[in-house]
C-alpha positions in Angstrom: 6.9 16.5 -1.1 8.4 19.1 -3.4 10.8 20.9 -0.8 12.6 22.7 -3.4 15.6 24.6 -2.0 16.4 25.1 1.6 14.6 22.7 2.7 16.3 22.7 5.8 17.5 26.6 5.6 14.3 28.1 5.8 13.9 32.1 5.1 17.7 32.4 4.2 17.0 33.0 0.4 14.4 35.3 -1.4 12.7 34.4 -4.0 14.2 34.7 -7.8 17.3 34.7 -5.5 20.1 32.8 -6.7 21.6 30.2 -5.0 24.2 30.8 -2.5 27.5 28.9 -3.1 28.3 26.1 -1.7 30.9 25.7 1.2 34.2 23.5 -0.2 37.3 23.3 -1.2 37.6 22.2 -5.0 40.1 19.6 -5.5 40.1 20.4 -9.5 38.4 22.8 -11.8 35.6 22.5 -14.4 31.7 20.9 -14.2 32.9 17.5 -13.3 35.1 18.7 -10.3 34.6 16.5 -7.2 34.3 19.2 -4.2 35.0 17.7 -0.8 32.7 19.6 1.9 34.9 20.8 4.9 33.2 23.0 7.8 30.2 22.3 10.0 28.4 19.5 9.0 31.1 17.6 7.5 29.6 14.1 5.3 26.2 15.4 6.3 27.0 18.9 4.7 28.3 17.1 1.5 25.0 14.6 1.4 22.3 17.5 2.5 22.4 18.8 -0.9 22.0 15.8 -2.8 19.1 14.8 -0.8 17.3 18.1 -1.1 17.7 17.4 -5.1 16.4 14.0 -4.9 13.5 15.1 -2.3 12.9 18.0 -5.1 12.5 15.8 -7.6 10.6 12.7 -6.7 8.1 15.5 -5.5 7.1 17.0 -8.1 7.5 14.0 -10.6 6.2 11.2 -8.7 4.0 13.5 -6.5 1.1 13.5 -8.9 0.6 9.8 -8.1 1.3 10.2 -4.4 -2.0 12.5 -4.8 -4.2 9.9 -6.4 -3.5 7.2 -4.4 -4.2 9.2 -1.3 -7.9 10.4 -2.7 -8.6 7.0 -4.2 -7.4 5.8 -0.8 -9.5 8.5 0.7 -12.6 7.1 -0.6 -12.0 3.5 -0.4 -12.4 4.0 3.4 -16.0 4.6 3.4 -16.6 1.3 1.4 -17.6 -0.8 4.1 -20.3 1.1 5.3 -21.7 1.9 1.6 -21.3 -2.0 0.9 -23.4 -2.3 3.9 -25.9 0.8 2.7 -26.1 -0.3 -0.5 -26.3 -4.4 -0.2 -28.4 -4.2 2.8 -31.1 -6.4 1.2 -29.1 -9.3 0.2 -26.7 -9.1 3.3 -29.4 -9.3 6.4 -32.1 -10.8 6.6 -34.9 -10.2 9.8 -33.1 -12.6 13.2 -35.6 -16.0 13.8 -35.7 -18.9 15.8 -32.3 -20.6 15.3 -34.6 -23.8 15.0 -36.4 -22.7 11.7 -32.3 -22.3 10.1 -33.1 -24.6 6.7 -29.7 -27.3 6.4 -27.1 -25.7 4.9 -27.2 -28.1 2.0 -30.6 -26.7 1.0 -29.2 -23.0 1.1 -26.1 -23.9 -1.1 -28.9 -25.5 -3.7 -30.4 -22.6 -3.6 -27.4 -20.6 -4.6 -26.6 -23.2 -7.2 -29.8 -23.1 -9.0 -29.4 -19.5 -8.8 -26.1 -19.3 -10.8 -26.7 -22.1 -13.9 -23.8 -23.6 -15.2 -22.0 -21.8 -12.2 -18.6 -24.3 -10.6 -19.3 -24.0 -6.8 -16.0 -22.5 -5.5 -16.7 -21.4 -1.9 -19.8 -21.0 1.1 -19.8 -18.3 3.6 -22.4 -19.5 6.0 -23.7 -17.1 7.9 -21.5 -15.1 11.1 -24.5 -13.8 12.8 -28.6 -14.6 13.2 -29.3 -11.4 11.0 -26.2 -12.3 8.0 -27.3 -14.1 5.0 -25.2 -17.4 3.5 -23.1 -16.6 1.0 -22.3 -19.1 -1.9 -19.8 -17.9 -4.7 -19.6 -19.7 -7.8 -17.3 -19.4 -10.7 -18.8 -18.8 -14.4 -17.3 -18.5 -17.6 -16.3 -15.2 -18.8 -15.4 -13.3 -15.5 -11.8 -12.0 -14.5 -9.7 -13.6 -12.2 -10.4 -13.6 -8.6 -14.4 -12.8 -9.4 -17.3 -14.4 -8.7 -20.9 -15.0 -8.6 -22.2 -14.7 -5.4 -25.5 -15.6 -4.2 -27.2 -14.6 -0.4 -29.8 -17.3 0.8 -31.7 -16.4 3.3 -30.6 -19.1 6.2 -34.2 -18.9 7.2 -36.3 -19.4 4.2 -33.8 -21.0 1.9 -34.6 -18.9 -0.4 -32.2 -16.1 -2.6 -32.3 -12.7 -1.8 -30.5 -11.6 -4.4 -26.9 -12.7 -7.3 -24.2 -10.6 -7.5 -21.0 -10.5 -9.3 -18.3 -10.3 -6.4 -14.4 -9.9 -5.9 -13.2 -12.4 -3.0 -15.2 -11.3 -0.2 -16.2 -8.0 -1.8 -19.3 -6.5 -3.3 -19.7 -5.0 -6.0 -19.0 -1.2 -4.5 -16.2 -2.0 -3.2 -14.5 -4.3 -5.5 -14.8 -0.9 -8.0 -13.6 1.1 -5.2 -10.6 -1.3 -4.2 -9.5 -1.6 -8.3 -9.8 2.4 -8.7 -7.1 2.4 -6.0 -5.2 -0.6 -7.3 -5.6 0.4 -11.1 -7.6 3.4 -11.8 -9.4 0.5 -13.8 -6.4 -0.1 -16.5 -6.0 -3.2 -16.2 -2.4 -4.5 -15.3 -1.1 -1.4 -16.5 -3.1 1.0 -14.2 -1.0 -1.2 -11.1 2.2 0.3 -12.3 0.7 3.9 -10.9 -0.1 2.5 -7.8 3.3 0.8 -7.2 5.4 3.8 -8.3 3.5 5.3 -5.3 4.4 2.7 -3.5 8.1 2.2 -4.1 8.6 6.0 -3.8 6.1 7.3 -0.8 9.0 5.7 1.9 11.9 7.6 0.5 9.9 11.1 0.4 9.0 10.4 3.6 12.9 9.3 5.0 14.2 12.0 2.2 12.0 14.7 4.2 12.5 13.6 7.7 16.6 13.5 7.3 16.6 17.4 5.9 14.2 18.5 8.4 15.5 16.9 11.6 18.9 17.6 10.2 18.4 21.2 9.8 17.4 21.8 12.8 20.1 19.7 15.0 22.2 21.9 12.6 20.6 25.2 14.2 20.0 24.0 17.9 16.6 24.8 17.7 14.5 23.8 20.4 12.2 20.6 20.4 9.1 22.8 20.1 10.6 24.2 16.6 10.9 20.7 15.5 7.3 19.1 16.3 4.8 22.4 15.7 4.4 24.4 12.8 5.2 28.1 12.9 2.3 29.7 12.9 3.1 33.6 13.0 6.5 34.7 12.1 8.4 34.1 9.0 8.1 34.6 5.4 4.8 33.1 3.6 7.2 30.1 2.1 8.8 29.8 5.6 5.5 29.0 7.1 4.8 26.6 4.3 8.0 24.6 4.5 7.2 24.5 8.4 3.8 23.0 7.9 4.8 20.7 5.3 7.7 19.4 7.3 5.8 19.1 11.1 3.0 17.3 9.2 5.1 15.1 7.6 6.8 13.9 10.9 3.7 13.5 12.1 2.3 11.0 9.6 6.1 9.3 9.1 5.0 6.1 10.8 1.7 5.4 9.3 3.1 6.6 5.6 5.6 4.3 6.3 3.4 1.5 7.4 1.4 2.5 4.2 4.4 2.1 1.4 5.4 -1.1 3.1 2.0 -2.6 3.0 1.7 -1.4 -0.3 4.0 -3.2 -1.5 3.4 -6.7 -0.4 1.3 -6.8 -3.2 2.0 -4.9 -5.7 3.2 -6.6 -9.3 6.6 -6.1 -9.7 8.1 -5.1 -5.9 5.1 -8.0 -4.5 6.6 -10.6 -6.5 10.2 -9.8 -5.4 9.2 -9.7 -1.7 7.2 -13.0 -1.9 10.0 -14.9 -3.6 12.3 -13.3 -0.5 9.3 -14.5 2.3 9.9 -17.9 0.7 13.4 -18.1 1.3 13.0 -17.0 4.4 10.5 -19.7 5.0 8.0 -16.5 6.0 5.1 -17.8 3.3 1.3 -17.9 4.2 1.0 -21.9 4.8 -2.1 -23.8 4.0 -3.7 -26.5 5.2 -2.8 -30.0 4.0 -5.8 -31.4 2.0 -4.1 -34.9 1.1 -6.8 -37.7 2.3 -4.6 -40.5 4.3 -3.9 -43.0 2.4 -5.6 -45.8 4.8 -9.1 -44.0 4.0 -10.4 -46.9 1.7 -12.4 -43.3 0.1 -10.0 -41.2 -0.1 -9.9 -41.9 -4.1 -13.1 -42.0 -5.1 -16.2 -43.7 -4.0 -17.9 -43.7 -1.2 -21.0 -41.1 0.1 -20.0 -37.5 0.8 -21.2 -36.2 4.1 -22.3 -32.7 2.8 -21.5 -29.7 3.6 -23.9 -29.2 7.3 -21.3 -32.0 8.7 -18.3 -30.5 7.7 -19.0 -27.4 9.2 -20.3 -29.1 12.3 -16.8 -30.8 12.5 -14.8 -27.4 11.9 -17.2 -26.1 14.5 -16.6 -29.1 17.2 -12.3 -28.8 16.1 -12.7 -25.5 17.9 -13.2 -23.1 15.0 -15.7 -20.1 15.2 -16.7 -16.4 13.7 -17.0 -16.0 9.9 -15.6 -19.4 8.5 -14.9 -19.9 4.3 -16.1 -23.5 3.5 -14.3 -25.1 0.0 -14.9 -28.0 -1.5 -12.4 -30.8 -2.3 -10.5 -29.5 -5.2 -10.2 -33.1 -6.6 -10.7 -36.5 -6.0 -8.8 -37.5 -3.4 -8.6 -34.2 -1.0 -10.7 -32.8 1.8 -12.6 -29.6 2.5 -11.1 -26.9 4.0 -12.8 -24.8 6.2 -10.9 -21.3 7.4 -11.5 -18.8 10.2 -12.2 -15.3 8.3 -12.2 -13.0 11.4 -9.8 -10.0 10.2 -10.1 -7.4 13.2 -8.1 -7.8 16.5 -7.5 -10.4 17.2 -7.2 -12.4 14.0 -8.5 -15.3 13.7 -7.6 -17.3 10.9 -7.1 -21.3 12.0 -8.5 -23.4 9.4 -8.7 -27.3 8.9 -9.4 -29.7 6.3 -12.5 -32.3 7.0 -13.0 -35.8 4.8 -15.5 -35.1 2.3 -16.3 -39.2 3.4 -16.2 -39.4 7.5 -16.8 -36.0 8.5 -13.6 -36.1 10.0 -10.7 -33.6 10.7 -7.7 -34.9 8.9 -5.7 -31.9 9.5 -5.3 -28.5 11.1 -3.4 -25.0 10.9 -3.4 -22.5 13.8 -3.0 -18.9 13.1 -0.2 -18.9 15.8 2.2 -21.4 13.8 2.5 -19.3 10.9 5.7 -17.9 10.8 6.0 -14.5 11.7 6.8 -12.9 8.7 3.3 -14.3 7.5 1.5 -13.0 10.4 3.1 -9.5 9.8 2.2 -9.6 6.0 -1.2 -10.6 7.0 -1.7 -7.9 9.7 -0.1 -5.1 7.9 -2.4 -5.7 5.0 -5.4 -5.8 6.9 -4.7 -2.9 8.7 -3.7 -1.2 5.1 -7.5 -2.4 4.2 -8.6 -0.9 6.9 -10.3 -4.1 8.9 -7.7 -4.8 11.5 -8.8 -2.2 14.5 -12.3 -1.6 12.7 -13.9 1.7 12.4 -10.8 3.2 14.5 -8.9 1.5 11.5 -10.7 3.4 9.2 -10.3 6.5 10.7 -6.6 6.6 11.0 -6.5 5.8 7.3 -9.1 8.2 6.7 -6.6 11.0 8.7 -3.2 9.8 6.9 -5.0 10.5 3.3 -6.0 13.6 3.9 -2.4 14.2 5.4 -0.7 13.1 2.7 -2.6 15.4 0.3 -2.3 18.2 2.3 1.4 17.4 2.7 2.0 17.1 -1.2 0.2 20.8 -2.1 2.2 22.2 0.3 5.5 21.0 -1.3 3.8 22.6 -4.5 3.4 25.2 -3.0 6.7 25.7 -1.7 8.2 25.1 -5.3 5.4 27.8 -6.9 6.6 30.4 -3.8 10.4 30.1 -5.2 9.7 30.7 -8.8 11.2 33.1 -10.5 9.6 36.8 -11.3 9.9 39.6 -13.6 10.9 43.1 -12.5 6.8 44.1 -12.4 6.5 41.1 -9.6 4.7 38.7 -12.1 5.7 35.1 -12.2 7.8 33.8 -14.8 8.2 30.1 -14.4 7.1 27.3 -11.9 9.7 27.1 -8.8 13.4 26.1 -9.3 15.0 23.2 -8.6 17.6 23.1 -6.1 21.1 23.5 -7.3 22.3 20.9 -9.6 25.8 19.1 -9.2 25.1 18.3 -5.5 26.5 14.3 -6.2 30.0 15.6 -7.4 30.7 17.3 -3.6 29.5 13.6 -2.2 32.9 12.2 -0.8 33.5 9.0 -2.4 33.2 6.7 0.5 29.9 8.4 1.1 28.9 7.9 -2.3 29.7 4.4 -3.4 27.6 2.4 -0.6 24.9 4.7 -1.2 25.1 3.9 -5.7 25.4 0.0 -4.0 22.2 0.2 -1.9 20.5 1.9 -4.8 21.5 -0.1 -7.4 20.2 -3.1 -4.9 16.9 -1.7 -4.1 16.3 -0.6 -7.9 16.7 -4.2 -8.5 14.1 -5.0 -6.3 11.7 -2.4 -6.0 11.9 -1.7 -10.4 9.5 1.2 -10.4 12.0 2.9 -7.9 14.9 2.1 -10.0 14.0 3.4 -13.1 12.1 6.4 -12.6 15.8 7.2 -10.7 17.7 6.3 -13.9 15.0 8.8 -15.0 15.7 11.4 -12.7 19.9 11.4 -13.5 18.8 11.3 -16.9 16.8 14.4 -17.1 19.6 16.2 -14.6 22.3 15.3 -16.8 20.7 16.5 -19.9 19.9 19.8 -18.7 23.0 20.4 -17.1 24.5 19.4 -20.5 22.2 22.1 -22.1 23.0 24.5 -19.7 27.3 24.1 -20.3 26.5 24.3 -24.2 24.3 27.6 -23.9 27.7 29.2 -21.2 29.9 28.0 -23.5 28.5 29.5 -26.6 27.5 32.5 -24.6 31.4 32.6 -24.2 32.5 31.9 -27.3 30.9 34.5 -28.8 
């Protein structure tokens, strides 16, 4: 994360070394000189130190939230089997004759009468002989996206127990999942888990460019590359070597991570979701719209109940964990939707009349476009439920990575700071040298100010905290030619 000199040039400075001059040729004098880099290397010798700066300082700045997210993320992985720990009473019930199942009609009474003056929004019924029926209902007072849930024992038709629920999660993890989201601020708290977001792919790009770069540079062999030193080397040496090797090896799923992320975050989510919908790669739904030749289909008539709609959805071909809604108005169907989110999804859903029992329309899984199908599996697989408990374990590894990546790179910056003549540490680590973007050739540098301006747009919490970063360099380096020049001056 914090790779704060050499990144790429392990061992060749000290430290409380200064920094070695650069290669080039100045093509004017003073602090704003442009400097074209000649020698080995060529653009990449000229872009090499500007990366190292930008590497230097997204680490230690937007590191802190990089840490978070991972140990937040950390924990959340364990939710489903403390959800299943703690709610075991009011998710199972003991497995019966499937002939003594009450009508699901009954159950969803049941819930009702749990929850008074609760708006019936959706019923899980149950996925398995020992899973209890779920039936959320919507009450005044609660957030967005929460519910009251009740679980009806399929069985006895009687409630086990009412809780207050997030979508399809309990109570454990729907705390667990906003901690990560949040930290439990509100629409504020998402801005921390965004800036993660936004910056986690370009510390992870940033790192694999200087390390793979440095050592093309130095025709090291492969094995240099892909293992960590392990003897040899000074103490900083073996840290950048750790710190780089691990971060190769968690590049993809990192990456995977920050895109995921993203698809939902506030800002970046809404820009990506307006892009999926030009690109026609939205999340369809089902069509709910009654035909217009039902002589029902605007009121009147008897309602089949629920038992027959999900006997139709069952007989149209759908099975697993199914979500059964209500009509939303006069006038629509039920919808009933596959919930299955491991491999392979399955998430066909169709819409039943709410007055003949019959399938009036349907949605495969396989006809969403593929950008949909992407979002739906990269987010699952971000959640954790797409491969399982094997899904859970690979997120479980990339968390502790990413930690363990990030104190290295603070460690690496605390290993270059500065000391006194006794040995004793002055300051925190320095930063790389400053004035790296002036010795940027100009055709090197204006695409790269395009494509950043673009993705600032975009991806805001990148943007700014950027601006940020310029900023802050500028200043100092403003401080810095006042102090010479008065030094100078008198």
């Amino acid at each position: 994360m914090a790779a704060s000199d050499t990144a790429l040039d392990p061992g060749t400075r000290e430290r409380g070394a200064p920094d070695p001059a650069p290669r080039s040729t100045a093509t004017g004098s003073g602090s704003g000189t442009r400097e074209t880099v000649r020698g080995p290397g060529g653009r990449w010798a000229a872009v090499r130190p500007l990366l190292r700066r930008l590497h230097f300082y997204a680490g230690v700045l937007v590191g802190p939230f990089l840490l978070v997210a991972a140990t937040t993320g950390l924990v959340y992985t364990a939710s489903p089997q403390i959800e299943g720990i703690v709610y075991r009473h009011e998710l199972h019930v003991a497995a019966r004759n499937p002939a003594q199942v009450v009508p699901l009609a009954r159950q969803v009474a049941a819930g009702e009468a749990a929850v008074p003056g609760g708006t019936l929004q959706s019923v899980d019924p149950p996925a398995g002989p020992t899973d209890t029926t779920r039936v959320l209902l919507g009450t005044p007072g609660l957030p967005d996206g929460y519910s009251r849930t009740a679980f009806v024992d399929p069985y006895t038709g009687k409630v086990r127990g009412v809780l207050t629920t997030y979508g399809q999660w309990l109570p454990v993890r729907a705390w667990l999942d906003t901690l990560h989201r949040t930290l439990h601020l509100g629409a504020f708290g998402r801005n921390y888990s965004e800036l993660a977001a936004s910056w986690l792919w370009v510390e992870v790009l940033g790192g694999l460019a200087l390390w793979l770069g440095a050592r093309r540079r130095k025709g090291e062999r492969l094995r240099r590359t892909v293992l960590p030193r392990v003897r040899g080397g000074a103490g900083r040496r073996r840290t950048l070597s750790w710190h780089a090797v691990a971060g190769l090896g968690l590049s993809a799923g990192l990456l995977g991570l920050s895109a995921t992320g993203l698809t939902w975050s506030d800002h970046a989510g809404a820009s990506i979701g307006a892009l999926q919908a030009r690109l026609k790669g939205g999340s369809p739904s089902v069509s709910t719209v009654l035909p217009a030749a039902d002589p029902v289909a605007h009121g009147g008539g008897r309602s089949v109940g629920i038992g027959t709609v999900v006997a139709s959805a069952h007989r149209a071909g759908l099975g697993g964990p199914l979500v059964v809604t209500p009509p939303a108005a006069p006038g629509t169907a039920w919808t009933v939707k596959e919930n299955t989110r491991h491999w392979p999804e399955r998430q066909d859903s169709v819409a039943v009349d709410p007055h003949t029992g019959k399938v009036t329309a349907r949605l495969r899984f396989a006809d969403y476009p593929v950008l949909a199908k992407l979002t739906r599996w990269g987010i699952d697989a971000h959640m954790g439920l797409l491969f399982g408990l094997a899904n859970q374990i690979v997120l479980a590894l990339l968390a502790v990575g990413l930690i363990a990546v990030a104190l290295l790179g603070y460690r690496m910056w605390w290993l270059r700071r500065p000391t006194r003549r006794d040995g004793s540490a002055r300051l925190p680590g320095r930063a790389p040298a400053r004035g790296a973007w002036r010795r940027v050739p100009g055709r090197v540098l204006a695409p790269a100010l395009l494509v950043a301006a673009v993705l600032g747009y975009y991806l805001p919490l990148l943007g700014l905290p950027l601006l940020v970063f310029l900023g802050v360099d500028l200043a100092v380096g403003a401080l810095i030619r006042r102090r010479f020049v008065t030094g100078v001056s008198r």
